[in-house]
C-alpha positions as CSV (number, residue, x, y, z in Angstrom):
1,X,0.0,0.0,0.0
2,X,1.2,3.4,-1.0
3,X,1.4,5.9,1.4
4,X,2.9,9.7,2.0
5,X,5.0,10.7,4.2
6,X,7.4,13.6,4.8
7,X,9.8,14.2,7.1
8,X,8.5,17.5,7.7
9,X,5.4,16.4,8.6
10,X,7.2,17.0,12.0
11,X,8.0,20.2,13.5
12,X,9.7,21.6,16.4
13,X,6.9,22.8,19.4
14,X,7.5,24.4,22.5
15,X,7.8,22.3,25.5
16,X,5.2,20.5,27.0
17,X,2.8,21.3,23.9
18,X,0.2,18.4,24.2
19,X,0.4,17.4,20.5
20,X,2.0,14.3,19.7
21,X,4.3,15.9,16.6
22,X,6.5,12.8,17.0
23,X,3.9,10.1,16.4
24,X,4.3,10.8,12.5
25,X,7.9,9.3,12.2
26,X,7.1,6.9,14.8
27,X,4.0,5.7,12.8
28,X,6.5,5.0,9.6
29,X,8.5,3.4,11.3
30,X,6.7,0.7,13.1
31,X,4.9,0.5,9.5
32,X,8.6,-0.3,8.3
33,X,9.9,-2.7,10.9
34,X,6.8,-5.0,10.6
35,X,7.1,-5.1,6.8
36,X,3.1,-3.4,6.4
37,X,5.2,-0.8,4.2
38,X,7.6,-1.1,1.9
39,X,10.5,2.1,1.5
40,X,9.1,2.0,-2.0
41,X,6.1,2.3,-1.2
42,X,6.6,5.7,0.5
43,X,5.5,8.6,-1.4
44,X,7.3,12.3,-0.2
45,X,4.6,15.2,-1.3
46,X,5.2,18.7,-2.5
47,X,3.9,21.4,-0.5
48,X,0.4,22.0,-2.4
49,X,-0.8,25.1,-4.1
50,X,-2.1,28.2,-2.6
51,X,-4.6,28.1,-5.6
52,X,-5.7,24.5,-4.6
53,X,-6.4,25.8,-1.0
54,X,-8.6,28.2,-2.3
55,X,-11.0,25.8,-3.4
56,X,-11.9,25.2,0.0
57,X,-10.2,27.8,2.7
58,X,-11.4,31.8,2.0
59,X,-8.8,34.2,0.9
60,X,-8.5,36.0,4.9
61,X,-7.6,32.6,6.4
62,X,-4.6,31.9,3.9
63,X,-3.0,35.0,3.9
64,X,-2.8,34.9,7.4
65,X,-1.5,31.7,7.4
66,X,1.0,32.9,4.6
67,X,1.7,36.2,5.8
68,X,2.1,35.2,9.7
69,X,-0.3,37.6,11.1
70,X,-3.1,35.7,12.9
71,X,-4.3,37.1,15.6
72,X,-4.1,36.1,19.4
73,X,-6.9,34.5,19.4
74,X,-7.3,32.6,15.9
75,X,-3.7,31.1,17.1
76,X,-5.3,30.2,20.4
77,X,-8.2,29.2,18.3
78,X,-5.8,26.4,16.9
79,X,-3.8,25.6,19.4
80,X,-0.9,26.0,17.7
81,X,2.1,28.4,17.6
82,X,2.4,29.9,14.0
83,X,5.7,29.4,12.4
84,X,7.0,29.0,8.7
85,X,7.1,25.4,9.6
86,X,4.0,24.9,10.2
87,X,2.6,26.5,6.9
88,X,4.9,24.2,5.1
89,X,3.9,21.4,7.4
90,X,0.6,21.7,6.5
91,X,0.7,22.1,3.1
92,X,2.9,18.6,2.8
93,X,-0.1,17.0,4.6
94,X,-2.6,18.8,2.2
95,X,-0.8,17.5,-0.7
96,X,-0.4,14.0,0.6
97,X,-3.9,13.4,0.9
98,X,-4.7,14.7,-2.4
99,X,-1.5,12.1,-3.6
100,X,-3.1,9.2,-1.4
101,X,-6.6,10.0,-2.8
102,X,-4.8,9.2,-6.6
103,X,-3.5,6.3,-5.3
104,X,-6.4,5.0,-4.0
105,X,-8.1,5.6,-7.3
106,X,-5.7,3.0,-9.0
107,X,-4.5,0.9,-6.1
108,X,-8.3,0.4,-4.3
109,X,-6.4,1.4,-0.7
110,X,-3.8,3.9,0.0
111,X,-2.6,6.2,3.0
112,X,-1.0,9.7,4.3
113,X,0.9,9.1,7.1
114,X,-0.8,12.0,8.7
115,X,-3.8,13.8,7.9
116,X,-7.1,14.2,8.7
117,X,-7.4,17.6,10.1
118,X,-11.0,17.9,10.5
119,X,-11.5,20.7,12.7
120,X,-10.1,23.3,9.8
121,X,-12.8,25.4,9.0
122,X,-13.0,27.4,5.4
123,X,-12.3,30.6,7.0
124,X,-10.3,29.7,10.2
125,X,-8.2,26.5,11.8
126,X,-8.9,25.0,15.0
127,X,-7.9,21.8,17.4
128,X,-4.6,21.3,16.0
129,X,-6.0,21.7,12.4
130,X,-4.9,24.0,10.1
131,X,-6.0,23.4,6.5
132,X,-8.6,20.7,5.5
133,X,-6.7,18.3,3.3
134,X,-9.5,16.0,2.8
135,X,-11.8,19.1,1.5
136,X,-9.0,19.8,-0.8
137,X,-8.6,16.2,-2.0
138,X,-12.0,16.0,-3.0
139,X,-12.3,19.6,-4.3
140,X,-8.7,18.5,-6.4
141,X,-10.4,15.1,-8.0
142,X,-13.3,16.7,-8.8
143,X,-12.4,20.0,-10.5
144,X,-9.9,17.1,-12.5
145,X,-13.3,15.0,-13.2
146,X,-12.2,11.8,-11.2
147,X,-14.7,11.1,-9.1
148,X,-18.4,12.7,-9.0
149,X,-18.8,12.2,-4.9
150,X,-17.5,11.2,-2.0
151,X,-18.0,9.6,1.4
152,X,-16.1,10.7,4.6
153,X,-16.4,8.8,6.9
154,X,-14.7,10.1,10.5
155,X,-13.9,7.8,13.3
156,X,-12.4,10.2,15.4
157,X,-14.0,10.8,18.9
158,X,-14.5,14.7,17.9
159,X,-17.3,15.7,15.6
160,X,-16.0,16.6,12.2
161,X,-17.1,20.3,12.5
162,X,-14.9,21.5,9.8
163,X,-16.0,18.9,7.4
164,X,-19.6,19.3,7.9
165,X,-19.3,23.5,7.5
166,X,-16.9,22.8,4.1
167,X,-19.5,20.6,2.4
168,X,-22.7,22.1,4.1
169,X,-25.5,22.0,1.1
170,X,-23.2,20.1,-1.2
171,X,-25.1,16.7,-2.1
172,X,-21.7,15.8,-4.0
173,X,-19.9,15.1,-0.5
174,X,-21.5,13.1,2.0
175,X,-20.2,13.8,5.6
176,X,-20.2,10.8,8.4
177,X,-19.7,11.6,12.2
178,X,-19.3,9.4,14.9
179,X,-18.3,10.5,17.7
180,X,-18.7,12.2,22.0
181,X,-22.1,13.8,22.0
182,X,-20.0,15.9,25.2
183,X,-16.7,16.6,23.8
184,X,-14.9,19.3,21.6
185,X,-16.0,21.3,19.9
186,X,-19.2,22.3,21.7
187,X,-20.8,23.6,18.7
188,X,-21.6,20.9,16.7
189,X,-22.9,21.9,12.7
190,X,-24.7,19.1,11.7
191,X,-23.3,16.5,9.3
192,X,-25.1,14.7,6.8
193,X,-24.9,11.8,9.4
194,X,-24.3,12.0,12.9
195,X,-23.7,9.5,15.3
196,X,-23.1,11.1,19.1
197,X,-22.3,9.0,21.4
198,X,-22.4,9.2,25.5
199,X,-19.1,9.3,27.4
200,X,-17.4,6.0,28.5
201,X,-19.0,4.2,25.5
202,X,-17.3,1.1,24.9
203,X,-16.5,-1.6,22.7
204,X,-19.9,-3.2,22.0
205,X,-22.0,-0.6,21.8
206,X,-19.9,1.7,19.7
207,X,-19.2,-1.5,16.9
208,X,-23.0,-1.7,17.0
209,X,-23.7,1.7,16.5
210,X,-21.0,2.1,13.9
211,X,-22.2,-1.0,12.0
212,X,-25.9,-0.2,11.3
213,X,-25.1,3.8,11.1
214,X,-22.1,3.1,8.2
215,X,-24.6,0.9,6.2
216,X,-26.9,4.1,5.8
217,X,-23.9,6.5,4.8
218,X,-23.0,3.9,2.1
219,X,-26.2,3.5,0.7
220,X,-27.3,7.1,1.1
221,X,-23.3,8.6,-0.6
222,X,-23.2,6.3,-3.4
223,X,-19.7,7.9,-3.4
224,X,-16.9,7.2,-5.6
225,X,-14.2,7.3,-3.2
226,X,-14.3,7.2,0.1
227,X,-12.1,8.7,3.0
228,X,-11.7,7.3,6.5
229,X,-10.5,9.2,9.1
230,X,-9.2,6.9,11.4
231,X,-8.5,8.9,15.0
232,X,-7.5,6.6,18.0
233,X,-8.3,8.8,20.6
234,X,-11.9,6.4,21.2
235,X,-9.6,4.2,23.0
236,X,-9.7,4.2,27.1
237,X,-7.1,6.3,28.6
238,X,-6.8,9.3,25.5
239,X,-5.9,12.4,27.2
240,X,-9.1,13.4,25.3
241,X,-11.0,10.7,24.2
242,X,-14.1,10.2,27.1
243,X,-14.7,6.9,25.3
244,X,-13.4,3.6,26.7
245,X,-12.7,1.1,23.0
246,X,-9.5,-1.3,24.0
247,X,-7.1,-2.1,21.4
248,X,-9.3,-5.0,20.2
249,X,-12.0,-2.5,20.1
250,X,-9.9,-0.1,18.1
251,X,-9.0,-3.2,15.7
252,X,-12.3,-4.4,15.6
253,X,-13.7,-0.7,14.5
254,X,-10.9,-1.0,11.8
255,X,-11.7,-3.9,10.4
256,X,-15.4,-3.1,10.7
257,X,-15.6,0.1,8.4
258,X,-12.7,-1.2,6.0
259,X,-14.7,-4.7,5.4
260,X,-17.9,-2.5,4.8
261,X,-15.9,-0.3,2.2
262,X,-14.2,-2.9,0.6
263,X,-17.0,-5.0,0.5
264,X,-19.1,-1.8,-1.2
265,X,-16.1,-2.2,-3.9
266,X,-15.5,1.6,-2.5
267,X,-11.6,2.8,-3.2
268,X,-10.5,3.9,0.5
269,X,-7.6,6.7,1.6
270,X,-6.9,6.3,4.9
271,X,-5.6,9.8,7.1
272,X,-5.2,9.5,10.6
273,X,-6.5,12.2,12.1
274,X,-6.6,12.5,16.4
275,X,-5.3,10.4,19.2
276,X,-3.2,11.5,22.5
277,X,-2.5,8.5,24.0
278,X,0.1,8.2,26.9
279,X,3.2,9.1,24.2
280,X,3.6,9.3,21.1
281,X,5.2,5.9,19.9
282,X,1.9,4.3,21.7
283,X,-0.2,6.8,19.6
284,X,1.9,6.2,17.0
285,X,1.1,1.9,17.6
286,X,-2.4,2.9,17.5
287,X,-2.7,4.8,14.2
288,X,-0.6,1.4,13.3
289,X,-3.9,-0.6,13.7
290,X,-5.4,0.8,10.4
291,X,-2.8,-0.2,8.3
292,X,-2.7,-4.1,10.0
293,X,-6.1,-4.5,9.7
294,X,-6.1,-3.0,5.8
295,X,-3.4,-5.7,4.7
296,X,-5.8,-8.2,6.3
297,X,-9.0,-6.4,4.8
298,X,-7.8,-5.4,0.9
299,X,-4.3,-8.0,1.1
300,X,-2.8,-8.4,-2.3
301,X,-5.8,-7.5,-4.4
302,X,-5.7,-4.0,-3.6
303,X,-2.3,-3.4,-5.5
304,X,-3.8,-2.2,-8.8
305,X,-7.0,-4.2,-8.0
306,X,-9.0,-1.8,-10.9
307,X,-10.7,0.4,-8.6
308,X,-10.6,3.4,-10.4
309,X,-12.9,1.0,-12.8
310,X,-15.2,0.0,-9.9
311,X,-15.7,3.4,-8.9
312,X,-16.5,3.9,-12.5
313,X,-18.7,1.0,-12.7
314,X,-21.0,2.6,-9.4
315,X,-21.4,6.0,-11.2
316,X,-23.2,4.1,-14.0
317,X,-25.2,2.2,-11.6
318,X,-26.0,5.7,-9.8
């Protein structure tokens, strides 16, 4: 399986900062040691366009992003301390989405090693999330007429808000939620699907929730390509998850909403989006979960397995 990754996906942050920056080289190379990636299978991005971010982010937010004058409070807004770094940063994760999504397309499964930033807004960025590289994927493949619509699908234990205000009236993206009915951000816009859920959930209620809830997304989307946000901050003990999945849970979700996708004949890129587990190398071993239960899920078959055709084959069905 194909997958980006850059090593400056990782920047320097002051000490103590709660984000786990190091869980992106970590993540590559547990993928590494236990042979789920190959080193030619890693993909280094480009940073992307300022033009391509315009097809989803206004013209205020980016020039403060590429000018470096946020104010106080959008850079408390997202958590982040502004630096040259983390422009560039971002727009290498950007980019290896849009990458992953083309891989994907011909593969049937592929990856960014990071990702996922679901909380960035069109005209601002918040929790950790600067730009919306899975808005800018699908905004990329469509203006390029490869796919017609898309499913994301967002396993990450905090709403999708930024998804849900980038696509809000657009019945060519169909937006997926599950997550804390209680937990960031407070202000929830709706999705086209949401699933909250109450604190302390656990492993058999959130599979059975996930399971009859996905079905309905599938059928509803129709989509051409799907993207699944795969946050591990659902599982017990994340600094701020307020669910309570085990690892078995975590792999049982995995497997759960890939099987559904592959079995839909659904091309999949998988972004990792939250999770701030104990440290990073065992946030970094959760994220790893996705990509163990994908070899089992789309194995050989999803090295040029003809998706780009299935997808085709579902638009004439549509």
């Amino acid at each position: 399986m194909r997958c980006c990754f850059h090593p400056d996906y990782e920047i320097p942050l002051p000490e103590g900062h709660p984000f786990p920056m190091r869980k992106f080289s970590a993540l590559r190379d547990i993928l590494l040691a236990e042979g789920l990636l190959r080193p030619t299978e890693l993909v280094e991005p480009t940073e992307i366009d300022w033009n391509d971010l315009r097809m989803v982010h206004e013209e205020g937010w980016l020039d403060a992003l590429r000018d470096g004058t946020l104010t106080r409070n959008q850079e408390r807004r997202l958590g982040l301390p502004w630096s040259p770094a983390l422009v560039r940063r971002s727009r290498l994760a950007a980019n290896g989405t849009v990458i992953a999504a083309w891989h994907a397309l011909d593969d049937g499964v592929a990856a960014n090693l990071a990702g996922g930033t679901h909380h960035a807004c069109p005209d601002h960025g918040e929790g950790f999330c600067v730009l919306n590289d899975v808005g800018v994927a699908i905004r990329t493949l469509q203006r390029e007429e490869e796919i017609r619509r898309a499913l994301i699908v967002d396993l990450d234990v905090h709403h999708g808000n930024g998804n849900a205000l980038c696509f809000a009236d657009d019945p060519t993206v169909f937006t997926y939620s599950i997550h804390g009915a209680r937990n960031f951000p407070m202000r929830k816009p709706p999705s086209d699907l949401d699933v909250p859920l109450a604190d302390h959930v656990g492993d058999l209620e959130y599979l059975d929730r996930l399971g009859e809830s996905l079905q309905i997304a599938i059928d509803r989307s129709r989509p051409d390509l799907v993207f699944l946000l795969s946050g591990v901050d659902v599982v017990v003990g994340d600094r701020y998850g307020r669910l309570a999945l085990t690892r078995d849970g975590l792999r049982r979700r995995e497997r759960l909403a890939q099987s559904m996708l592959r079995h839909a004949g659904l091309p999949v890129v998988l972004v990792l989006s939250g999770g701030y587990a104990a440290t990073p190398q065992l946030t970094a071993d959760l994220h790893a979960e996705s990509h163990r239960v994908a070899r089992e899920v789309f194995g050989p078959s999803g090295e040029g397995s003809g998706c780009r055709a299935s997808a085709d084959t579902a638009e004439q069905q549509a």
